[in-house]
C-alpha positions as CSV (number, residue, x, y, z in Angstrom):
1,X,-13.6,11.3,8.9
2,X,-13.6,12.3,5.0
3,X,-13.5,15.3,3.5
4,X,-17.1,15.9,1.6
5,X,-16.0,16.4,-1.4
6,X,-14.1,12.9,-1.4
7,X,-17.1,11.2,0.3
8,X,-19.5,12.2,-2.7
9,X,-17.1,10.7,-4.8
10,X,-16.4,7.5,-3.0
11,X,-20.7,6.8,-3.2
12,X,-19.9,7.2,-6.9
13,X,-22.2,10.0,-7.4
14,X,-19.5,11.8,-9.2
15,X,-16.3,13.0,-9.1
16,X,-14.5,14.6,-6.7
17,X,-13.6,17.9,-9.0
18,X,-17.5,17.5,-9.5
19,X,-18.5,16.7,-6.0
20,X,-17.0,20.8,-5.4
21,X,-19.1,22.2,-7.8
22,X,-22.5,20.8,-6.5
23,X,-21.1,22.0,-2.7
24,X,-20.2,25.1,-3.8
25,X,-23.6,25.8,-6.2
26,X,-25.6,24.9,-2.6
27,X,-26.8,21.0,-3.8
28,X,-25.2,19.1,-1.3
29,X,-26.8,18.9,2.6
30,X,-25.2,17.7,5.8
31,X,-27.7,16.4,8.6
32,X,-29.8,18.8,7.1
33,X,-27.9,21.8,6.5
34,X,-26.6,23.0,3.4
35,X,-22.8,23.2,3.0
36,X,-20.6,25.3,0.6
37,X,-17.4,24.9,2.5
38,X,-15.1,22.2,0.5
39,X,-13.0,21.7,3.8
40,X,-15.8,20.4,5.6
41,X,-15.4,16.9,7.5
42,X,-17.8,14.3,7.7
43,X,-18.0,11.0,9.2
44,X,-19.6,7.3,9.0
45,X,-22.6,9.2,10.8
46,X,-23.1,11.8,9.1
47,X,-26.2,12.1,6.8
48,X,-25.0,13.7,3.4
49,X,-27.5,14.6,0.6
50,X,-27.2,15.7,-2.9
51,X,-29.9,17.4,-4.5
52,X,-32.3,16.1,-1.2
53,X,-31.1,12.5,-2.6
54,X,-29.2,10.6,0.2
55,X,-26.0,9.1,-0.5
56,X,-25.3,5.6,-0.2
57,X,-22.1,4.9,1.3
58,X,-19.6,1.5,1.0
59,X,-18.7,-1.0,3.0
60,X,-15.4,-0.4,3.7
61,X,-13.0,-3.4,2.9
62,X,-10.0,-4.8,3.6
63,X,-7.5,-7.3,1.8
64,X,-4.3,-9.3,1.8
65,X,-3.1,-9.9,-1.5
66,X,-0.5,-11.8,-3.2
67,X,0.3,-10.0,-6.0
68,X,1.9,-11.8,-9.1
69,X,5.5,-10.2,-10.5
70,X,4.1,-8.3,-14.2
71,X,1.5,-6.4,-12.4
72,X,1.2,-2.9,-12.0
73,X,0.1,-1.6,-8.2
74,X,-2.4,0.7,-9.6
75,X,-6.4,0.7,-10.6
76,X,-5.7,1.4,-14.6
77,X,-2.8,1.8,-16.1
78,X,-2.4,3.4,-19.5
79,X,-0.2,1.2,-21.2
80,X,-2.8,-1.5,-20.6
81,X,-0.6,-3.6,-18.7
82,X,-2.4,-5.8,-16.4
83,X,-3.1,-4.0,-12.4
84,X,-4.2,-5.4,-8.9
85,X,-7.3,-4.3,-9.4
86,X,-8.1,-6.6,-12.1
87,X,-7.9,-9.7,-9.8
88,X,-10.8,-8.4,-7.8
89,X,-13.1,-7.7,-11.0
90,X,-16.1,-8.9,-8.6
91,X,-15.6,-7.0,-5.7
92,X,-18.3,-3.8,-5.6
93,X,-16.4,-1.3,-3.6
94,X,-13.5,0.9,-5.3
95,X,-10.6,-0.4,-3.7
96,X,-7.2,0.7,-4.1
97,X,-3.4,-0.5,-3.1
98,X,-2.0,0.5,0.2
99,X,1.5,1.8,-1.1
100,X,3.1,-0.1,-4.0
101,X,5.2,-3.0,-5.1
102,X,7.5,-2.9,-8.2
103,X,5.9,-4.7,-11.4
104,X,8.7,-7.2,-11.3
105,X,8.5,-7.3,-7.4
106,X,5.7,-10.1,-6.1
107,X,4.8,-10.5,-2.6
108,X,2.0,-9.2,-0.1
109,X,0.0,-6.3,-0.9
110,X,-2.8,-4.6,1.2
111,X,-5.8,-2.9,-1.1
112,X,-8.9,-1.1,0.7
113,X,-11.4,1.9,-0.1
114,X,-10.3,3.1,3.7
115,X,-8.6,6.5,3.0
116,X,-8.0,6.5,6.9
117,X,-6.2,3.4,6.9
118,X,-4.4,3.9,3.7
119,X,-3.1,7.4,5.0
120,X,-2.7,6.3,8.8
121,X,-0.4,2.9,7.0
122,X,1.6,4.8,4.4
123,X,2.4,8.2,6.8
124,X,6.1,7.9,7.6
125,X,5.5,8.1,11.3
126,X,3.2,4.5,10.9
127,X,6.8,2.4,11.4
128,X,5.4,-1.1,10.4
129,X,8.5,-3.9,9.6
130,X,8.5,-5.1,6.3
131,X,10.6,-8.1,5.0
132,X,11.4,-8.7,1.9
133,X,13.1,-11.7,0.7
134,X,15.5,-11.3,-2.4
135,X,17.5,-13.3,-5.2
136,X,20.9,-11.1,-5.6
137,X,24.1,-11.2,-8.0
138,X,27.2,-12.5,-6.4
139,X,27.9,-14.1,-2.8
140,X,26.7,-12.6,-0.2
141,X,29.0,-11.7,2.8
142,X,27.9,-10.0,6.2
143,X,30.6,-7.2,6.3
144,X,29.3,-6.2,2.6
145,X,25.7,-5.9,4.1
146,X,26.7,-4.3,8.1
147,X,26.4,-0.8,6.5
148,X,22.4,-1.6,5.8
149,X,22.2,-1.9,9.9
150,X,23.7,2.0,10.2
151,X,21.5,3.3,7.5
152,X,23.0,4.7,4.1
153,X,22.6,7.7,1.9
154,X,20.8,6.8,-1.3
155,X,19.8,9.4,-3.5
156,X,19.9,12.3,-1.7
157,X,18.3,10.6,1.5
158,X,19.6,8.3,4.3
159,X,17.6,5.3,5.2
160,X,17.0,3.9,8.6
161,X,18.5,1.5,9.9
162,X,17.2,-2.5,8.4
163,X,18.2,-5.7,9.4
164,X,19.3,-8.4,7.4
165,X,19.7,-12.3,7.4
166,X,21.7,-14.3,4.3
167,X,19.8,-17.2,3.8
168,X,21.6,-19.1,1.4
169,X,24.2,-18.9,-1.4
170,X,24.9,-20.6,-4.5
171,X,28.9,-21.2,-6.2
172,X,27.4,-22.4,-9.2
173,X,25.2,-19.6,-9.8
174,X,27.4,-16.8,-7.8
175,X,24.0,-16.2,-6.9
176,X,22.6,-15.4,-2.5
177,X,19.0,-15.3,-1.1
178,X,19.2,-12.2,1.2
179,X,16.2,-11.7,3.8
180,X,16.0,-7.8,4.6
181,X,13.5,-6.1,7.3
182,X,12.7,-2.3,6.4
183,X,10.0,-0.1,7.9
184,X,10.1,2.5,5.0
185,X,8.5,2.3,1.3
186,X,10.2,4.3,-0.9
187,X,10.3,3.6,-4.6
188,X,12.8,0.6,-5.3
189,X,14.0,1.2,-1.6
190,X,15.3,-2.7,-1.3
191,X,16.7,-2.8,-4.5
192,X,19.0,0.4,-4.4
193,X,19.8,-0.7,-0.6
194,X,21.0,-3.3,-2.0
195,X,22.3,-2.2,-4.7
196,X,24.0,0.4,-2.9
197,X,26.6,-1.9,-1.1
198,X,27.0,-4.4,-4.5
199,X,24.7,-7.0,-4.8
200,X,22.4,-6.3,-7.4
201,X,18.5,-7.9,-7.0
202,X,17.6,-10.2,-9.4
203,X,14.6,-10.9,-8.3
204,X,12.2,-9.6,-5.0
205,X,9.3,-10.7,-2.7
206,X,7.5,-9.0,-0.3
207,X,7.4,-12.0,2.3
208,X,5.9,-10.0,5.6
209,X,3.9,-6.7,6.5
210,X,4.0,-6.1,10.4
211,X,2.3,-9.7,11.3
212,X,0.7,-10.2,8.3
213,X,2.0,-13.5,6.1
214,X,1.3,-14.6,2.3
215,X,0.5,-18.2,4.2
216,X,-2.5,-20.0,2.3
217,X,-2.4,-18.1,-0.7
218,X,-0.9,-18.0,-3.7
219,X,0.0,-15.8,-6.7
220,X,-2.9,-13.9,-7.5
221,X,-5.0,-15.0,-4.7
222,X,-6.2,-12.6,-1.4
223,X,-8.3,-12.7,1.7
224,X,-9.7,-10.5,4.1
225,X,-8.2,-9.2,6.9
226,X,-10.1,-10.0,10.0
227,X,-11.0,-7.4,12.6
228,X,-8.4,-7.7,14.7
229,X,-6.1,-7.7,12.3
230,X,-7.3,-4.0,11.2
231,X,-6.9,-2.9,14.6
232,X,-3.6,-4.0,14.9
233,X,-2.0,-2.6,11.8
234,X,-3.7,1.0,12.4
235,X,-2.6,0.9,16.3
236,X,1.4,-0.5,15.0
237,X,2.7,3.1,15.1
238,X,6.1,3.6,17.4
């Protein structure tokens, strides 16, 4: 279910702010009846006409995508900079990131023109893991890291609990490769977590959401999600 307004707009008959005028001036129909009410809810079988004209409706669509470090999670952006959106130039629906990665963060990205899914993944209650794999400054030691597992106050917030792995480090470089698991998606959450108890991200992939896996793909490159892996991302909520 969508509310009208937003599903007059999503057919691309206009937008949403002009979607409310034509309700409220009596030019838009559901199965039939005219509506003025901007609240009103419609779904996939409902019949919604403007000016008598039925409105054709997309396909809903659903993608995996690796997105590149340098690109902005957004459809435009007005600096110009280069957005996920761009890589799917060809695809006909209006599809949008689920959440956001940093620019200078890569890793696995979900995009879709399912407000449903969007809002029912990004809602804080929808606890799917997330892990993230990052390059920090300095060696990495498990004491430093424990107080990730209890959850830590970080700009006027406290985070839940995460779980960690080191994966590597490196003398030469006094650099570590630190594997984190998170379930949240605040703005530069992994980097300020980490941050927070002294090892400072150099550089940060996005390696895992819930099952899903960047395997096959590189940099730039996406797939579809199948079926069942739609129904198992919106049914993942603890």
């Amino acid at each position: 279910m969508e509310r009208l307004q937003k599903a007059i707009a999503h057919a691309g008959i206009a937008s949403r702010r002009k979607a409310e005028e034509y309700i409220v001036n009596g030019r838009v129909k559901v199965n039939g009846k005219i509506i003025r009410e901007l609240g009103t809810q419609v779904g996939k079988n409902d019949k919604v006409e403007v000016d008598d004209v039925p409105i054709y409706k997309e396909e809903y669509g659903y993608y995996l995508f690796y997105k590149p470090k340098g690109v902005i999670s957004a459809v435009s952006d007005d600096k110009g900079r280069k957005v996920v959106t761009d890589f799917f130039s060809h695809i006909k629906e209006r599809i949008y990131p689920v959440g956001r990665l940093d620019y200078d963060t890569s890793g696995l990205l979900l995009l879709t023109n399912d407000g449903e899914f969007s809002q029912k993944l990004t809602h804080p209650s929808h606890e799917i893991d997330k892990v993230y794999v990052a390059k920090v400054k300095g060696l990495a030691k498990k004491h430093d890291l424990l107080p990730l597992t209890r959850g830590m106050k970080i700009e006027g917030y406290k985070t839940a609990p995460a779980a960690f792995e080191i994966i590597s480090v490196d003398l030469k470089t006094n650099t570590s490769i630190v594997e984190l698991t998170i379930h949240e998606g605040r703005n530069h959450q992994v980097k300020n977590m980490l941050q927070a108890v002294g090892y400072p991200v150099q550089k940060l992939k996005r390696e895992k959401y819930g099952d899903l896996t960047l395997k096959g793909l590189r940099p730039g490159e996406y797939r579809n999600l199948n079926k069942k892996e739609i129904s198992v991302l919106m049914n993942q909520s603890k």
